[in-house]
N, C-alpha and C positions, 0 to 999 in steps of 0.2 A: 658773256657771263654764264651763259648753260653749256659751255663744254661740247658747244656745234660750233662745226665750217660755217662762216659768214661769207661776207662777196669781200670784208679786207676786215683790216683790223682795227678797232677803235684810235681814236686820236687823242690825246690829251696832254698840256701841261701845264707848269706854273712859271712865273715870271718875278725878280728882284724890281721894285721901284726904279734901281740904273737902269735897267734896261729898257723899260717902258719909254724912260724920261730921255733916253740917249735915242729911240726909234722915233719918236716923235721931235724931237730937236730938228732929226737929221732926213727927217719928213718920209718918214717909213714906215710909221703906222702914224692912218689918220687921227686928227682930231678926233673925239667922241667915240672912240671906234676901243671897242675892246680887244687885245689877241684871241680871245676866247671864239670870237663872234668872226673878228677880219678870218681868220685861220679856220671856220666852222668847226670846231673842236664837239666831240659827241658828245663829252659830258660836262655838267653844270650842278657846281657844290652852293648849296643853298644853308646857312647855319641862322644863328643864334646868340643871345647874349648869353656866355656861360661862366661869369662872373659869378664869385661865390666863397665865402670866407668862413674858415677857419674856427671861429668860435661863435658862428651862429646859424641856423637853420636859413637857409635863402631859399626864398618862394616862387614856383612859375609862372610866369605872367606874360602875359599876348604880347604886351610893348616890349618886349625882349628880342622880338624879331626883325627892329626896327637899326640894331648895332650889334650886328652878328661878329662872335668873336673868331669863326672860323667862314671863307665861304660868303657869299653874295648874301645883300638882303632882300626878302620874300617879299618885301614890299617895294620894291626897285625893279625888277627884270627876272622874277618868278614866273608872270603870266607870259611876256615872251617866250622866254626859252620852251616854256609848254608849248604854245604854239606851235613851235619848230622843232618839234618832237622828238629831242633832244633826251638822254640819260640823265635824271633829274635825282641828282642823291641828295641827303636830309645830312648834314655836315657837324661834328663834334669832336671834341677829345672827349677819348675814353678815363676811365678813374685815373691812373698810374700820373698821365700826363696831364690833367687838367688840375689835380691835388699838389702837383709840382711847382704848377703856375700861382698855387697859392701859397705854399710852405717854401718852397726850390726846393729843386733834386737833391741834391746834397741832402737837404737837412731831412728830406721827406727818405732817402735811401739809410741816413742814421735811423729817423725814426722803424723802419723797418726792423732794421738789427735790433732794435734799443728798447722800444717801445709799440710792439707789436700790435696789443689792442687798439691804441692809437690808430694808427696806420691803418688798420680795419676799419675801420668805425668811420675815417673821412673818406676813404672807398667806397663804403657801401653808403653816407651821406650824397658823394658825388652821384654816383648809379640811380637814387632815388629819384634826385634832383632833376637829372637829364631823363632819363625815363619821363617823369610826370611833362617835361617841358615839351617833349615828343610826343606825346599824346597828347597835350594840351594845341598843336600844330597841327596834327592828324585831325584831329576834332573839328578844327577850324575849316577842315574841305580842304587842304594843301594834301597833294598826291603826289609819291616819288616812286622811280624807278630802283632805288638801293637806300643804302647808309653809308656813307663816310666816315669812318672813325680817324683820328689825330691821335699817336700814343708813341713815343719813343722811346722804345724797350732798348734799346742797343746802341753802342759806339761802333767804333773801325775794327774793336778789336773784338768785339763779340757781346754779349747780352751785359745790361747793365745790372742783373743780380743773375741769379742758377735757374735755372730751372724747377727744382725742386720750389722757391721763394715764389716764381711765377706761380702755380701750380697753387701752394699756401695761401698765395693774399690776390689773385687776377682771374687763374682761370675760370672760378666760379660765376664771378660779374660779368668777364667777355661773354661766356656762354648766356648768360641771364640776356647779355643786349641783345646776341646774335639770336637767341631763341624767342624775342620780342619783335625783333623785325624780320625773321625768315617767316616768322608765323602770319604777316602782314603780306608775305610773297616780295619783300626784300631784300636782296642779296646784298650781305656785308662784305665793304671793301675795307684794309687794313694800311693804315700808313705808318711804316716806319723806317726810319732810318738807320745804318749802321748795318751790323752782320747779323741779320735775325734767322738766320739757317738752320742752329739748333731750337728753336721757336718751333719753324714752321708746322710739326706734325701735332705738335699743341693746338694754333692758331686752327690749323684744319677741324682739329677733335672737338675745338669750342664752337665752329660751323661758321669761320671766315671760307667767304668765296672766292676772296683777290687778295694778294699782297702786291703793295707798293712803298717804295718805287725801287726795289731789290739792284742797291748802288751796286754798279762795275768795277769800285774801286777798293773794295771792302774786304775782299775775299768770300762771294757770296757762291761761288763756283755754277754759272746758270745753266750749260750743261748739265751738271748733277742734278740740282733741283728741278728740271724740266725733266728729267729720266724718272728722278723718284718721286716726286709730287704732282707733276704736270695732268696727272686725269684727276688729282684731290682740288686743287685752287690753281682761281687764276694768275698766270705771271703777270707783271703788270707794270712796265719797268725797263730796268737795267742797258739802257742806251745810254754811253758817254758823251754829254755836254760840249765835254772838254775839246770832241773832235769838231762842233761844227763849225769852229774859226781858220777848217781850211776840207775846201770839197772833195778832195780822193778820200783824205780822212773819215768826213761824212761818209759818203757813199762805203765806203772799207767796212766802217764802222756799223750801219743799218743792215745791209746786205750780208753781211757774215752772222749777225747775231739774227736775224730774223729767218734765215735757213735754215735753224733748227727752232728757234720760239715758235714760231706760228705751226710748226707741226701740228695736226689733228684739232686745231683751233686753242682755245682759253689762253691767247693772250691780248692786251691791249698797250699801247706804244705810251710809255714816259720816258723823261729824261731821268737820270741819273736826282738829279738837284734843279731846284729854278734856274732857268735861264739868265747868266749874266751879263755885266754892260758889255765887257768884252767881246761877246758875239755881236756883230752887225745885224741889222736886220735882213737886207741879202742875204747873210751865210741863214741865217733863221731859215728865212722861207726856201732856200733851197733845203734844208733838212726835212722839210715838213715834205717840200714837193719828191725828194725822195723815200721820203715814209710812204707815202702814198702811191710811189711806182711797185717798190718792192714789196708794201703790205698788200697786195691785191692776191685772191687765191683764185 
């Protein structure tokens, strides 16, 4: 995350319920056994309750930590993962997408067009909200290594509004979080999905450190953005899924994109999308075990 050579490359991903439910069926991940934990994965997203409606003020409160709507809860396997000193991010959607989950997208992208002050006004409600509930965490003695943000700015086909729209109703609050938690010695991590390409030099200027999980299938072109952003943020990302239900594919797949990712360091290993049922747990851990042959510098 600081744009130095390490000894390899972080590890991380996410996992579909099938898949969980199909490894352990087929007695491939143990009982009580996390992937996070079987798999030693670096990092561990730790969130919050960030439930919150529409026509009334909602308050931050301690017992919010206890049904995190993104991310592990702090009162479960917090002091673990610290022990095991582990990359410990602070877990949320950002305004765009947390407002969506309370309006939908749809009606929250009309209101954009349609009804602008609106659309502000539950922006900058969300940003308070989570803000105070971040500090209200911070307060409490919980210490992380980053931020995690949740915000799905884009489809397959490119950003879900202009740039320009970003810019009008987003970049001011990104910048507000990201200048709230760099100031803590926090480096913000960014997840979205879709084509966020035309995004990224925004996403930089607001003071994200990482984009993820920059899909393969998008037309996200990772060559380019490693030529032209690769010393601004981290890549963080762009491994297809899709290959690890068969092992030349895997190995084709890691070994060709990580010959030019891990150039000069800032990058760390996701997949594409959660892992689904379809993958065996085998082809998994051989994927993992080849991250780790070819991510060694």
């Amino acid at each position: 995350m600081d744009f130095q050579t390490s000894d390899r490359v972080g590890v991380s991903d996410d996992f579909t319920e099938g898949a969980l439910l199909r490894w352990k069926r087929e007695g491939g991940l143990p009982e009580g056994r996390s992937p996070q934990e079987f798999f030693d994965f670096d990092i561990r997203l730790f969130g919050f309750d960030q439930g919150f409606s529409a026509e009334s003020e909602d308050a931050a409160g301690i017992d919010r930590i206890n049904a995190p709507s993104t991310g592990e809860a702090l009162t479960l396997t917090y002091e673990k993962a610290k022990r095991q000193d582990r990359f410990l991010a602070l877990s949320f959607m950002e305004p765009f997408e947390h407002i969506s989950g309370v309006v939908g997208r749809e009606q929250l992208l009309m209101m954009m067009a349609e009804d602008a002050d609106r659309a502000a006004g539950l922006f900058a409600n969300s940003l308070d909200f989570t803000l105070n509930m971040c500090q209200l965490i911070l307060d409490k003695g919980y210490t992380f290594d980053g931020a995690w943000l949740w915000g799905d700015l884009a489809h397959k086909k490119g950003l879900m509004f202009s740039t320009d729209y970003y810019r009008s109703f987003l970049f001011d609050l990104h910048k507000e979080l990201c200048d709230f938690f760099t100031g803590k010695g926090m480096p913000v991590i960014f997840h979205s999905d879709g084509n966020v390409k035309e995004l990224i030099p925004h996403l930089i200027k607001a003071g994200v450190r990482a984009i993820e999980p920059l899909e393969s299938d998008v037309g996200m072109d990772l060559p380019f953005i490693k030529r032209e952003y690769g010393a601004y943020v981290v890549l963080f990302g762009g491994i297809d899924e899709m290959s690890f239900t068969d092992k030349d594919r895997t190995r084709g797949e890691i070994a060709s994109k990580f010959d030019y990712l891990m150039n000069g360091g800032g990058y760390i290993y996701h997949a594409d999308s959660p892992i689904q049922e379809n993958v065996r747990f085998e082809d998994y851990k051989y994927a993992i075990e080849t991250v780790r042959k070819y991510g060694s510098y």
